[in-house]
N, C-alpha and C positions, 0 to 999 in steps of 0.2 A: 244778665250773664248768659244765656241762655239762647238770648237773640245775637248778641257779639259773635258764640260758637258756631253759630248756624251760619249768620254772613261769613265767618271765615272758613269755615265748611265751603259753602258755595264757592268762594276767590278761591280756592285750594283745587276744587274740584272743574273751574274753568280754566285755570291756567294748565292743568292736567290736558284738558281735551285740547285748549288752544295751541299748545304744544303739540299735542301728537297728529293735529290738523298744519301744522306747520310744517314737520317732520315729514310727513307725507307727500305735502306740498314741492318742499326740499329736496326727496327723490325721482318724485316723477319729473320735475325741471333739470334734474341731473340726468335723468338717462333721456329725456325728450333734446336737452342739447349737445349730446356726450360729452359734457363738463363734468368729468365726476369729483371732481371738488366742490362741486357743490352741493354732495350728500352728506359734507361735512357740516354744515352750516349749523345739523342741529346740536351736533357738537361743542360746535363755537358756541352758540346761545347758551349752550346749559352749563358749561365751564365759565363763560360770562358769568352767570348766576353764583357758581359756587364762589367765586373769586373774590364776588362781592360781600359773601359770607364770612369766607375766611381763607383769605389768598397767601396765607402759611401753606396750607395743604395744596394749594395749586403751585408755589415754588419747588415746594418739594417733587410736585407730579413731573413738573418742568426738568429736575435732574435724574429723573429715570428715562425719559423720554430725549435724553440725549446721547446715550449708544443709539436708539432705537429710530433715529429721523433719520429720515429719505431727502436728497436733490429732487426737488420738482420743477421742470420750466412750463410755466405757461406759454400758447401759442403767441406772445409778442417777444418770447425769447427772456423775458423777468423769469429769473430763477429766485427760488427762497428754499430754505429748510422746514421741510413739516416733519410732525408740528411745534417744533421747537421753536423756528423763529417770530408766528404770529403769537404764541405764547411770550415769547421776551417783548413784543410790542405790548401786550393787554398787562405784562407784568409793571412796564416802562410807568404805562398810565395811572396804573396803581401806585408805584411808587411815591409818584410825584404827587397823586392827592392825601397820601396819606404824611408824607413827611410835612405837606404846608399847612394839615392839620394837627402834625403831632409832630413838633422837630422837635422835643426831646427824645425820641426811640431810637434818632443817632448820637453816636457819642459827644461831647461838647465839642469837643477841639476837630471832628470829624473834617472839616473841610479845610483847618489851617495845619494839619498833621501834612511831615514831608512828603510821605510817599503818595498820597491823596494829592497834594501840590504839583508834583512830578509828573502825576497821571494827568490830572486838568489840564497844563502846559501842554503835553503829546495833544489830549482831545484840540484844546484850542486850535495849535498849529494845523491837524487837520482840515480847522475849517476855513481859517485864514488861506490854505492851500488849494483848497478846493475853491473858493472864488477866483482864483489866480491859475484853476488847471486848462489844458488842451481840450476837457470837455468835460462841463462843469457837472453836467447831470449825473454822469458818473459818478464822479466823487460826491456830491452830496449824494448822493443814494449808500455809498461806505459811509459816510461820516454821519449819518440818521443809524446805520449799521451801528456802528460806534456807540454812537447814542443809546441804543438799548442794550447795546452789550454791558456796557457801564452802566447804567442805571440797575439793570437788573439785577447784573452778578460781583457790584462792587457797591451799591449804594444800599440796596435792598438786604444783600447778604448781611451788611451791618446792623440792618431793622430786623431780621428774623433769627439770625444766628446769637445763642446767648450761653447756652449747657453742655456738657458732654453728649445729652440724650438728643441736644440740634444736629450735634459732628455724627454722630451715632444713623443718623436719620440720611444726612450728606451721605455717607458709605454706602448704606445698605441699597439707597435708592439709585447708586450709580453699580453698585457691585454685581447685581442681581442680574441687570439686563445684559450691561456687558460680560461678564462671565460665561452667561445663555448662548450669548452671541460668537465669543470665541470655541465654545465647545461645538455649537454650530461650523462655525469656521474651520477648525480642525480636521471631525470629521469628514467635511465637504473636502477639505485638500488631502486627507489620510486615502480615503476611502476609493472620490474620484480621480484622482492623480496623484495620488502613491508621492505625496509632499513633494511635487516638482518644482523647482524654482518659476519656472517662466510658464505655474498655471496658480499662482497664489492671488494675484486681480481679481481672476473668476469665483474666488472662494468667499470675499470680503464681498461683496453686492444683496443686494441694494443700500445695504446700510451704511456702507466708504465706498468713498469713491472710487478708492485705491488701496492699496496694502498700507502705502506710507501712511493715509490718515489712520490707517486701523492700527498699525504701531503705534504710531504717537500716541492713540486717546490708550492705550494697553502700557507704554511707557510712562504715562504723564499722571494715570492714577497709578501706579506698580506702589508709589510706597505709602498709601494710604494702608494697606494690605500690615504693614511692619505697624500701623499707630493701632488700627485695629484687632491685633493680635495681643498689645499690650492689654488691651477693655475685659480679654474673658478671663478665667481662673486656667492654669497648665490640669492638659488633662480634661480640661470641658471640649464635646464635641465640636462646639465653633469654635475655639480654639486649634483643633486640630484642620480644620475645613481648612483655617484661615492659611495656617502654616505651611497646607500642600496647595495652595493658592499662590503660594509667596514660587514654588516650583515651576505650579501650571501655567502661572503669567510667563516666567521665564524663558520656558520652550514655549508658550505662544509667540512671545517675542523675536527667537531665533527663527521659529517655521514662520513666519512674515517675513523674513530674509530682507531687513530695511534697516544697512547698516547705522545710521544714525541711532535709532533709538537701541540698537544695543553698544551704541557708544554710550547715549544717554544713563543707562542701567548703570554700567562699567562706573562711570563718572560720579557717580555716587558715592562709593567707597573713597577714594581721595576727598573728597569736596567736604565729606562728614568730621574728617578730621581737620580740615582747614578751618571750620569754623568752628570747632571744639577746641584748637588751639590759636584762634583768634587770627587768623592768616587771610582772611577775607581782603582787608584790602589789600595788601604783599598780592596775593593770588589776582586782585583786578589789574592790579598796576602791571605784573607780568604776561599778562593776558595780551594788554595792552599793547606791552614794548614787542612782545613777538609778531602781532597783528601788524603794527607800522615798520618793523625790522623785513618784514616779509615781502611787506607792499613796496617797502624801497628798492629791494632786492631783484622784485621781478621790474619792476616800472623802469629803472636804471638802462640805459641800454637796450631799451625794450627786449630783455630776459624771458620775458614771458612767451614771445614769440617760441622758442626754442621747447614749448607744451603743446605746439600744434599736435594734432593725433594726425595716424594716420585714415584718411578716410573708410578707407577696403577693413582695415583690420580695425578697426572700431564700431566693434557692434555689442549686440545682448550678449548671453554666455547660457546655458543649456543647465546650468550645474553651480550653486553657490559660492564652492572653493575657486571655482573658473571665473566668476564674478567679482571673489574680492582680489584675486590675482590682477587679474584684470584690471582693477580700480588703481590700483600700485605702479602698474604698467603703463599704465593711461590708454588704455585698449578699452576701458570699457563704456559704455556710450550714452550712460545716464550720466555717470561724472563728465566725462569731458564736455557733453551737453550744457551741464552746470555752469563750465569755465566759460563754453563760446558767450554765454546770457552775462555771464560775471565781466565780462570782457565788454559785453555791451552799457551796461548800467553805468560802466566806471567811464565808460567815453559819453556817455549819457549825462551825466553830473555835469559834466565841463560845457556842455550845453545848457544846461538849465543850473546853477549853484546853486543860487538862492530859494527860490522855491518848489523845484522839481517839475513834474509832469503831473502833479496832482494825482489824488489815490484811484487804482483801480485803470490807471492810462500806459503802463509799462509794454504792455504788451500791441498797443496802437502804434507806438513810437519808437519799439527796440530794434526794429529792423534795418532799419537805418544806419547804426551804429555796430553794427555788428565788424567780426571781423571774420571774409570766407577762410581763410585757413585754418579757421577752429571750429569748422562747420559738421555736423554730423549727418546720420540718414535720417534722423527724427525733428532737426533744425525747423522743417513747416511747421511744427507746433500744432497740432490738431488740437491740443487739448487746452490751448487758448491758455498756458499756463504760463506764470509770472518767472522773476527771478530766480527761485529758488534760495533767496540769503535774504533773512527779513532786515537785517541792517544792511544792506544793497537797496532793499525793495524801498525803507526808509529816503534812502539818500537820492533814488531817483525820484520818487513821488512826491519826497518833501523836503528836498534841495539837503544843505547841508547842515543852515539852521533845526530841522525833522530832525536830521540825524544823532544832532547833538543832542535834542531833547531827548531823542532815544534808548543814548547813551548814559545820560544821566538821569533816566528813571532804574534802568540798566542798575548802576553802580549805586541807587539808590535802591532799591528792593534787598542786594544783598549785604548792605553793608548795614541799612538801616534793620535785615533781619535778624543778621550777626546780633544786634545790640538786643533787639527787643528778647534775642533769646537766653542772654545773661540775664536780662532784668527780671526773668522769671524766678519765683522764689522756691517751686516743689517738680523736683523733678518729671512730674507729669504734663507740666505746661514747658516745660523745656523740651522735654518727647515731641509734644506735639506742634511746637514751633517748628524744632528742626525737623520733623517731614515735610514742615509746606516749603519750607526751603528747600527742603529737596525735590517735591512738588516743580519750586520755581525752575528749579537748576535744571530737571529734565524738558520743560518748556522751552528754555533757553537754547539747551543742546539740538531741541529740532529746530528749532530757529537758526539753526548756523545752515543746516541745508533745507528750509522748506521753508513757509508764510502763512503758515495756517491760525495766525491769532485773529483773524476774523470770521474762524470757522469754528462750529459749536462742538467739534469734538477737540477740540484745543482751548481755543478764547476762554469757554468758562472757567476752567481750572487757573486761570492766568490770571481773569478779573476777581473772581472766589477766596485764591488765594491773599492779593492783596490787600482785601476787608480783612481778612481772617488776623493779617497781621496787625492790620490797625487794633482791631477788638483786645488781642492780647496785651498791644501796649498802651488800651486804655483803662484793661482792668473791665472792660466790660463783657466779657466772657469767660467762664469758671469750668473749668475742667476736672474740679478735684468730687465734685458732687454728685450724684448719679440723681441727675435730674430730670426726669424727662418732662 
């Protein structure tokens, strides 16, 4: 016994040294090439490590470190998210060895349940698209994206998520940083420019890219805030944190001045009753007929023509209220911007129906199609940035086939969440259905002007969500227990 302690002693004591001869190693190669990514390595090694121990606690690292990741491009122009996205790769890996050694820790019916169905058909199509795009590399580099977005935060979430003390653990590790981060953010724009509208970019950096992402991921968690409010006793201190949390998101959300996500917010209130009085699909099929009533509307006579802006009086605005006038007016030049791209995607389609321009190729081939009288001052597009309407972004990248599946994963999330959340028997699994649904419903809502379900401050909430709902309607997650 005695010699076993000693040799493990010793292996303890040399993986110690060989570590920190590694680590060292690691630095000096980093600043001898000025790669400094490569003083992360020992990082990567030892989170390797732990992952292998208990890659619970590295999922969970994973969702606090998603306020908290940077764009980094390396010098061949590859950008990735650190370190959030080599984490969804090593979580990816994990996954997969751990489900082909334990496929009972997913539910039985996991992969023949509908909304699980709906999603595989989107992944599919992807890849079917992306052998068929303008440039294949591209899209398979999104649809490997893909690939770990789903595995990690739709296939995994179902392996780890199981108690109240799991959801308990989701909160606090997304709450915490981003919260950090908006009072950061506040400050920065209170303090150095006196909450201007046109200095709110400079306030959200390095961690968004933009304000719009720092909305959304502040819009797309806002109602976890109302499930986690329910968990303490009235009158306990986090209780009270929680409630003027439910405030501070609010005005964080107006001082981002990104009128989408305070549509998104807004949107809520109607949407809670729709599925409280069972109006889900009435409210899609409406959705719907006004969507195609619209589109006839302008397409007719080419109608649409007659939204041309004018070039001179279409620009930024100095001032919010001038902004949303603006937007009204069609004077203001991030909307109309929106229309000239919506303008191109739809004459885009009719070139490519069937299968699109492959993911990640919109912005190679929208110029083309444009039309110059809906052209603004910002039309060059510096910022390399797509459609702005993820069911547009759909329909070019992946023809109209994409779009339908899109659709009916779409009508499938909400109608299939409607149901699971009748099926719930104690009002506290009904509580907590309907916030992911409303979780879903503010995804959605930035999805009418933005694309960001393949970015980590959206995507997870998106892919998160829809295990979360599986689990409830398999009965394999209990909310009533305080278990952690």
């Amino acid at each position: 016994m005695k010699q076993l302690t000693a040799i493990s002693n010793k292996i303890s004591l040399s993986l110690f040294y060989g570590f920190g001869v590694f680590t060292v190693l690691a630095l000096l190669l980093a600043f001898k090439t000025e790669q400094m990514v490569l003083a992360a390595l020992p990082l990567v090694v030892l989170l390797g490590a732990v992952t292998i121990l208990d890659f619970k606690s590295v999922y969970f690292f994973l969702l606090a470190m998603l306020p908290l990741s940077i764009e980094y491009y390396f010098p061949s122009g590859l950008g990735t998210d650190l370190p959030t996205e080599p984490l969804m790769v090593g979580m990816m890996l994990v996954a997969f060895v751990f489900i082909f050694f334990k496929r009972e820790a997913l539910p039985d019916s996991f992969f023949i349940n509908p909304l699980v169905i709906a999603l595989l058909f989107h992944y599919l199509w992807i890849f079917i698209c992306a052998l068929n795009s303008e440039n294949v590399v591209v899209s398979m580099k999104i649809f490997l994206a893909k690939t770990w977005y789903i595995t990690t935060f739709t296939v995994l979430t179902a392996v780890v998520i199981r108690t109240k003390g799991d959801l308990k653990k989701i909160f606090w590790c997304i709450y915490i940083p981003l919260t950090i981060l908006i009072t950061i953010t506040m400050l920065r724009h209170g303090i150095l420019y006196h909450f201007y509208f046109q200095d709110i970019n400079k306030c959200v950096t390095p961690y968004f890219r933009n304000h719009v992402n720092y909305a959304a991921m502040v819009s797309v968690f806002f109602p976890f805030l109302f499930l986690a409010i329910g968990w303490y006793e009235k009158g306990s201190k986090i209780r009270k944190l929680l409630v003027f949390s439910v405030l501070y998101y609010v005005v964080a959300i107006y001082f981002s001045f990104t009128r989408t996500c305070m549509l998104a917010v807004l949107a809520m209130i109607p949407f809670y009753f729709m599925v409280k009085w069972r109006f889900t699909k009435l409210g899609l099929i409406a959705i719907a007929g006004f969507v195609v009533f619209t589109l006839n509307t302008l397409i007719s006579d080419n109608k649409y023509m007659h939204m041309s802006p004018d070039f001179e009086k279409t620009v930024y605005h100095d001032d919010f209220s001038s902004h949303l006038t603006s937007t009204f007016e069609g004077a203001d030049v991030s909307s109309m911007e929106r229309i000239y791209r919506w303008i191109a995607a739809a004459r885009m389609s009719v070139a490519h129906p069937y299968m699109g321009v492959g993911s990640g190729n919109f912005y190679d081939n929208y110029k083309h199609f444009t039309v110059t009288s809906f052209e603004t001052y910002i039309s060059d597009n510096e910022e390399h940035s797509t459609v702005h309407n993820y069911f547009l972004l759909m329909l070019v990248e992946q023809g109209y086939i994409g779009l339908f599946i899109f659709i009916v994963l779409t009508a499938t999330v909400f109608i299939y969440g409607e149901r699971v959340y009748f099926k719930m028997k104690t009002s506290e699994s009904r509580r907590t259905v309907m916030i992911l649904l409303l979780v879903m419903l503010s995804v959605y809502v930035n999805l009418l002007l933005s694309d960001m379900l393949e970015t980590d401050k959206v995507g997870p909430f998106f892919f998160m969500t829809l295990a979360l709902l599986v689990l409830f309607d398999t009965e394999k997650i209990s909310v009533e227990a305080e278990s952690e």
